[in-house]
Structure formats: structure tokens, C-alpha cells
N, C-alpha and C positions, 0 to 999 in steps of 0.2 A: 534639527537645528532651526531656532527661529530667528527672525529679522527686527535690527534695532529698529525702535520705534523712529518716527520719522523727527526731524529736528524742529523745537521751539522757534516761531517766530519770533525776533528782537526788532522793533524798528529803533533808528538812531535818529538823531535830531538832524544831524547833517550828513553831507554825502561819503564821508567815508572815517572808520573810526580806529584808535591804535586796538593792537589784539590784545594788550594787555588791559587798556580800558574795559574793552568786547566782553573779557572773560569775567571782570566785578559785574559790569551791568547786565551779562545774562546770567548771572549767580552760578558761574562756572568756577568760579573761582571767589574765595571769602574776602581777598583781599590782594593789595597791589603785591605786598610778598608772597601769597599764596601763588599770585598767576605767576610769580618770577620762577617760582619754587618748580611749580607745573610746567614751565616751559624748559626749565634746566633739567627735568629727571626725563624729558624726551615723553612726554604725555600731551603735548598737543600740535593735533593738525588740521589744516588749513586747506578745505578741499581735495583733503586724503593725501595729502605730502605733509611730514613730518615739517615741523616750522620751529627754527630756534628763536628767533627774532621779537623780542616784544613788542617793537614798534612796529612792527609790521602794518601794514596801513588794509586794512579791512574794507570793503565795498559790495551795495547791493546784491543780493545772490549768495555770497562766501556763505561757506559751511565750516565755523569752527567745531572741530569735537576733542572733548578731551577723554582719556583713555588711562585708568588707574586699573591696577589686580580688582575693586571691588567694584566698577562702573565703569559703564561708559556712556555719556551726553552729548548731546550736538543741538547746536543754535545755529540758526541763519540769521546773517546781516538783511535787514531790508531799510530802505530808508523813504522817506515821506513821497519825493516823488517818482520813485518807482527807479530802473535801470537809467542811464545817462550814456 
């Protein structure tokens, strides 16, 4: 068994960002219907708890991943200046 690779840094512009945003901007997702689509079939979670919520409000540290039968990717939220 081997271990997923560790998750793509994202930094955001500001101090905290909706998951549905999160998921275009770290090309987790092609688009705002894609991330809706991905968060309805139960394929993404948020610091390893499944998350239904689009607007979920995202912050420094988070670990989005999203999780389909052919992949699975994770991104971390970071933001410019650091933890708050």
C-alpha cells in the first residue's frame, strides 16, 4: 500500500475562502457546476470529514480533498499572512 501524495499548496488572497470557490481555484474542480456536482455525489472533504456545504468558509491550514472511483487530490488553504 502506498501513501497519497501530500497536498498542493493554494495560497488565497484573503483570510478565508468559500469551498466551492477553493475547488475552481485549486483546479479541483473545472467549474462552479463541477464543485456543486462533486460536493452532491459526497466526493469532498474537509479535513477528512465529508462536507456537504458549498459555502463552507475555508481557512489557513484546511485540507480540501476530493475523492472520485479514478482519483484522489488534496489542496491546502494557506493565506498571505500566515495562521490568524
Amino acid at each position: 500500500m502506498h501513501s497519497s501524495p501530500p497536498p498542493h499548496l493554494v495560497t488565497i488572497r484573503d483570510t478565508m475562502i468559500r469551498l466551492g470557490q477553493f475547488l475552481k481555484l485549486a483546479s479541483l474542480a473545472e467549474s462552479g457546476a463541477h464543485a456543486r456536482d462533486l460536493i452532491e455525489d459526497d466526493n469532498v472533504y474537509v479535513n477528512g470529514e465529508l462536507e456537504k456545504r458549498r459555502g463552507r468558509q475555508l481557512i489557513h491550514g484546511d485540507i480540501v480533498t476530493v475523492t472520485t472511483p479514478q482519483t484522489s487530490l488534496s489542496a491546502q488553504v494557506i493565506t498571505p499572512a500566515g495562521p490568524h
